[in-house]
C-alpha positions as CSV (number, residue, x, y, z in Angstrom):
1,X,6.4,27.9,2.0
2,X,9.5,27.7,0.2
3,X,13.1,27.1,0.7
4,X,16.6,25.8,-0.4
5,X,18.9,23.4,1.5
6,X,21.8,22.0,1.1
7,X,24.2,19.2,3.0
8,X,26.8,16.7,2.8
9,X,29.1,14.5,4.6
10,X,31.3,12.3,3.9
11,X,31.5,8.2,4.5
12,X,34.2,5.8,3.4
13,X,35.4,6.7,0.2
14,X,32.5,8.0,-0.9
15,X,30.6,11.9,-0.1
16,X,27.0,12.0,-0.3
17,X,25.4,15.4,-1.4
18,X,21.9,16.5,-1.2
19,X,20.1,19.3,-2.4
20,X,16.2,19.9,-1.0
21,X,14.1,22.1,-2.7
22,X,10.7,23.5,-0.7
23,X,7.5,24.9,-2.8
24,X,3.9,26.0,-1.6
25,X,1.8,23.0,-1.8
26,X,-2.0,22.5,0.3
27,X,-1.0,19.0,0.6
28,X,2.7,17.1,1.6
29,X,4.6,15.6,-1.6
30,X,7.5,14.2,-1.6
31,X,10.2,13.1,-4.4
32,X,13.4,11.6,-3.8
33,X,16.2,11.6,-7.1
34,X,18.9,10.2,-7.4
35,X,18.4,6.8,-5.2
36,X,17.5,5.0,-8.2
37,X,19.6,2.0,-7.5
38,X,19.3,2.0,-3.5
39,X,15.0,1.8,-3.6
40,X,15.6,1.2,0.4
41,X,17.7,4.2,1.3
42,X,15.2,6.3,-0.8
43,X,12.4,5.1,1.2
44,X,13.9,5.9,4.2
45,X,15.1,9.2,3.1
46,X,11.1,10.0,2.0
47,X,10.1,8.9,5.4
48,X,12.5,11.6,6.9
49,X,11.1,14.5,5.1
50,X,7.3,12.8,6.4
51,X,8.5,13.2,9.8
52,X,10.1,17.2,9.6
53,X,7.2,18.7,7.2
54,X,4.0,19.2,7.5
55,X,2.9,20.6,4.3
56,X,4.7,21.5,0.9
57,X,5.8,20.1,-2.2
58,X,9.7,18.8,-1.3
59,X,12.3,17.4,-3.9
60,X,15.1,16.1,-2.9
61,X,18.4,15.2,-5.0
62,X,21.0,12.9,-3.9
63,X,24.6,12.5,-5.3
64,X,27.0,9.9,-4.0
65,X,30.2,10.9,-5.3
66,X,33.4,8.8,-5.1
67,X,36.5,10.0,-3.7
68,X,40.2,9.7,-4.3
69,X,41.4,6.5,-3.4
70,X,37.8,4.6,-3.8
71,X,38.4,1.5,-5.3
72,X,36.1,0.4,-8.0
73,X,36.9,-2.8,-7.9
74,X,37.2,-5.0,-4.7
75,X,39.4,-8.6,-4.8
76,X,36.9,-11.7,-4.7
77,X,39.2,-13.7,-1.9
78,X,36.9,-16.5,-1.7
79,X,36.3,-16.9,-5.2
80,X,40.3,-16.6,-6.0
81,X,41.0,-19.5,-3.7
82,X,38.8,-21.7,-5.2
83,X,39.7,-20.6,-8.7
84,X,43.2,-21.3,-7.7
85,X,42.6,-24.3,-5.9
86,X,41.3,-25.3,-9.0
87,X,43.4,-24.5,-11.5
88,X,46.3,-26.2,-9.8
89,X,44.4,-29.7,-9.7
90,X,43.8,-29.3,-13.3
91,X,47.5,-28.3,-13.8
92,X,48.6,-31.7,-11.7
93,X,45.5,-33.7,-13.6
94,X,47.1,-32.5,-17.1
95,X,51.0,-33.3,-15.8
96,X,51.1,-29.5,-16.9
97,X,54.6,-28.2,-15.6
98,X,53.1,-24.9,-15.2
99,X,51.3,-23.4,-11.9
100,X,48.0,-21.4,-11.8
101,X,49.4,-17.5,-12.0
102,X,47.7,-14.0,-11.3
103,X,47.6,-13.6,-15.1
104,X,45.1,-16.5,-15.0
105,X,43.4,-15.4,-11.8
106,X,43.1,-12.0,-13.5
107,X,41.3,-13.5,-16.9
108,X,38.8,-15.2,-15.0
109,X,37.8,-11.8,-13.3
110,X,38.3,-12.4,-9.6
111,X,37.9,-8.9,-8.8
112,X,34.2,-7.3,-8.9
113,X,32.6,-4.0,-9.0
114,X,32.4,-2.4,-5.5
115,X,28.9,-1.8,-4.7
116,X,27.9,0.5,-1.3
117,X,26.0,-1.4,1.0
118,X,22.4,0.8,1.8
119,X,23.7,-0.1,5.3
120,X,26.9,1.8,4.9
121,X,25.5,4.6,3.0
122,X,22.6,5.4,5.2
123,X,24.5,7.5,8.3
124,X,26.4,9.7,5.7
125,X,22.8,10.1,3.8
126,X,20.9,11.1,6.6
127,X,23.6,13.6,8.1
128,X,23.9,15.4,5.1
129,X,19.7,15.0,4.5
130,X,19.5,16.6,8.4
131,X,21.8,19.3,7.2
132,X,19.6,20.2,4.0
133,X,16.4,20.0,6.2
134,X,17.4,22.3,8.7
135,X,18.5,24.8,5.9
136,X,15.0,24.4,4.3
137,X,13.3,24.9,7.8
138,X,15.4,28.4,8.6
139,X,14.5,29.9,5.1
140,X,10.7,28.8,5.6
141,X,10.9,30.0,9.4
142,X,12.0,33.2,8.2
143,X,9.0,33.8,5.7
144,X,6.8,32.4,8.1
145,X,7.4,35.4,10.1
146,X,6.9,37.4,7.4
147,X,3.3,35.8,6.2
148,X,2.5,35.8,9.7
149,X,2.6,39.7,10.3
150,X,0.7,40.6,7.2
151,X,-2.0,37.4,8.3
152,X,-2.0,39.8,11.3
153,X,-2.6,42.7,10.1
154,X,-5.8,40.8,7.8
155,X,-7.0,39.4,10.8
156,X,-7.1,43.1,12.7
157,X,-9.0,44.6,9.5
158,X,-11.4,41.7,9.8
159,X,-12.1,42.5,13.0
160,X,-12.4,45.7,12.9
161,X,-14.8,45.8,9.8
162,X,-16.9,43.0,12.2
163,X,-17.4,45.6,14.4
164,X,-18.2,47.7,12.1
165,X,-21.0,45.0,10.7
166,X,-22.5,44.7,13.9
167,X,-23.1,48.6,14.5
168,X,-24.5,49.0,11.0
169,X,-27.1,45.7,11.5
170,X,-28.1,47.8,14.5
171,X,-28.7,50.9,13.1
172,X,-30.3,49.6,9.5
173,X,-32.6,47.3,11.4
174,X,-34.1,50.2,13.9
175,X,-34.2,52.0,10.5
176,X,-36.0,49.8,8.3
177,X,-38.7,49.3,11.6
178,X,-39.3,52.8,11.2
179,X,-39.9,53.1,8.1
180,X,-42.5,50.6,8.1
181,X,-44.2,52.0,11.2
182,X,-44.1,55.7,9.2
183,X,-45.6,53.8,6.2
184,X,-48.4,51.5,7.8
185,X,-49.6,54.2,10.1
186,X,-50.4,56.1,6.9
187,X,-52.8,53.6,6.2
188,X,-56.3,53.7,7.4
189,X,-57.6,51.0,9.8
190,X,-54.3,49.4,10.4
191,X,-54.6,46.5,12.7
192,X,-51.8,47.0,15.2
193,X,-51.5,43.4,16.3
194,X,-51.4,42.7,12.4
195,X,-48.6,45.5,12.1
196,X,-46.4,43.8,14.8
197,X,-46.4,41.1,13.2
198,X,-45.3,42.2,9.9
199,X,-42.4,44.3,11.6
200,X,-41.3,41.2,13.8
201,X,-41.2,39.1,10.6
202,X,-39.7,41.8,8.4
203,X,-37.3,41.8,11.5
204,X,-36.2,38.6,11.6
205,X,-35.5,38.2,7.8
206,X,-33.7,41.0,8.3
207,X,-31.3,39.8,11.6
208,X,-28.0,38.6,10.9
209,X,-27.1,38.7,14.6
210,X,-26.3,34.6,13.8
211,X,-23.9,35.4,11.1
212,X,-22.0,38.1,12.9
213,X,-21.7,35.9,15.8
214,X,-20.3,33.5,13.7
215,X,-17.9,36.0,12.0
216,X,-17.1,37.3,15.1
217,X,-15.7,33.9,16.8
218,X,-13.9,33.0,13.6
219,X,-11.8,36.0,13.2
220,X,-11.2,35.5,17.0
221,X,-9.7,31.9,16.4
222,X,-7.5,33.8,14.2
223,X,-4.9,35.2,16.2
224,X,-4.1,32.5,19.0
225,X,-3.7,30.4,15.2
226,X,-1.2,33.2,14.4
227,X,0.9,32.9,17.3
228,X,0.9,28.9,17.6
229,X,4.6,27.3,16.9
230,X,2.0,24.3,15.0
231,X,1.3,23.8,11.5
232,X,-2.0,25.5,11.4
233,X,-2.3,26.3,7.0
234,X,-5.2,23.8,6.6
235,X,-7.0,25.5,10.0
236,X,-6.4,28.8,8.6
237,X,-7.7,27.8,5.0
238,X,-10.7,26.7,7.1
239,X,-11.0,29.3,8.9
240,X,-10.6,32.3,5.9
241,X,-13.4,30.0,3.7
242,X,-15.9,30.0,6.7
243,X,-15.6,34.0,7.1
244,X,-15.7,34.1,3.1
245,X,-19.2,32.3,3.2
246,X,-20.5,33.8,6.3
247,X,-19.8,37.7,4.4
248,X,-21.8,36.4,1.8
249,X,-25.0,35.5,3.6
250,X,-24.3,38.9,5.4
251,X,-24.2,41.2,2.1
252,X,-27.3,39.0,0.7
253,X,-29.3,40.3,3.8
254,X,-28.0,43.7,4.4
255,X,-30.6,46.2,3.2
256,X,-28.2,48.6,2.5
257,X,-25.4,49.6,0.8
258,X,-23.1,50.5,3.6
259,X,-23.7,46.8,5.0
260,X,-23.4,45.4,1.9
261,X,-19.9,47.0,1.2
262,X,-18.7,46.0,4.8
263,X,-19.7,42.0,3.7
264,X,-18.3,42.7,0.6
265,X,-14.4,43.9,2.2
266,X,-15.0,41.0,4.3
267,X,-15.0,38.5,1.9
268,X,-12.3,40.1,0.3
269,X,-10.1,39.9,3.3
270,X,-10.7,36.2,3.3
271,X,-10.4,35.7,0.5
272,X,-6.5,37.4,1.0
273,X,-6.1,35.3,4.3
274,X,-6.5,32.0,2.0
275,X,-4.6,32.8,-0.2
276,X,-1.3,33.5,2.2
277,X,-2.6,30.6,4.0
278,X,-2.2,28.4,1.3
279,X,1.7,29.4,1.7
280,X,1.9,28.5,5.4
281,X,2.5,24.6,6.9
């Protein structure tokens, strides 16, 4: 299913911002941007979007952005002390007049870029990452409920065109039997046991009590599917291709066309049901 979030908060001088972008996907892939230069906090941030999706393709882009009064730069204490410290024994081993200065502390670069810790910037990334998440999860809630009352109504046409099945294997088996009957009896010296026989095996060529069973119990699995809070796409994919196959060994039996259309609108409603189940988790 798909779905747009978005989130930040804020840390120390610093806001992290996160944009999460859902698409339809059979299988769970996740991509992480923007983390380039923290490889631990996008890990963790992957392993996140693991844990609150099922199914989906999910892309997720992260900006840490400064904010006024963030210091670039950060004053190297330790190494200014020993600079000094060194400097002014040098000064004393020269008989130089002149004491170390912040000039010369300043030209040998005692202050160093400021780089976030993944330890400090892991709390603000995973608010703001919680924030996006749950906006992804309310836009795919709310076409989950969508998909799930036209799956409904697919799932009622499938059944009722089952039933449907079932009465016409009834009434084009007792049909072809007697037309045989009419045709054998036309014969002269028909064996009767021998004409049993034939009928019994025509019969059971014929029977697709199996396949309707199996159509039947599949269509029944569903609607509890349909009203589970789980992710039940795959199940549902499984499901639609099972009913697909099982049409198709009905409509290559039927013996007539109004069978054969009934297996054909089968197949074609599950062949619709995997398709919108492709777009659920």
């Amino acid at each position: 299913m798909t779905g747009f979030g978005r989130g930040q908060a804020q840390g120390p001088g610093f806001r992290v911002e996160v944009d999460l972008r859902s698409l339809n996907g059979r299988f769970l892939e996740v991509r992480v941007r923007g983390l380039a230069d923290f490889p631990g906090l996008a890990h963790r941030a992957e392993e996140r979007l693991r844990q609150a999706f099922a199914r989906g393709t999910l892309e997720a882009t992260v900006r840490l952005v400064p904010l006024p009064g963030f210091a670039p730069k950060v004053l190297d204490a330790a190494l200014a002390q020993a600079l000094y410290a060194e400097l002014s024994r040098l000064s004393a081993a020269l008989g130089l007049e002149e004491r170390p200065a912040l000039a010369h502390l300043l030209a040998l670069n005692v202050f160093r870029d400021r780089v976030l810790e993944e330890e400090e910037v892991w709390p603000v990334l995973a608010e703001a990452l919680d924030q996006a998440i749950a906006a992804v999860r309310a836009a795919r809630e709310a076409e989950g409920a969508r998909l799930r009352e036209a799956l409904l109504r697919e799932a009622q046409n499938l059944q009722g065109l089952v039933a449907r099945a079932e009465v016409l294997a009834q009434e084009e088996l007792a049909s072809l039997r007697a037309r045989l009957e009419e045709r054998v009896r036309g014969l002269a010296g028909v064996d009767e046991a021998r004409l049993a026989a034939e009928v019994a095996l025509l019969a059971e060529r014929s029977d697709v009590r199996e396949e309707l069973d199996r159509l039947r119990a599949h269509v029944a699995r569903l609607f509890p599917l349909l009203e589970s809070g789980d992710p039940v796409g795959k199940e549902l994919e499984f499901l639609a291709q099972e009913i697909g196959r099982e049409a198709g060994t009905l409509g290559a039996k039927a013996r007539g066309p109004a069978l054969a259309e009934v297996a054909l609108a089968l197949k074609l409603g599950a062949e619709r049901v995997r398709e919108q189940a492709r777009n659920v988790e």
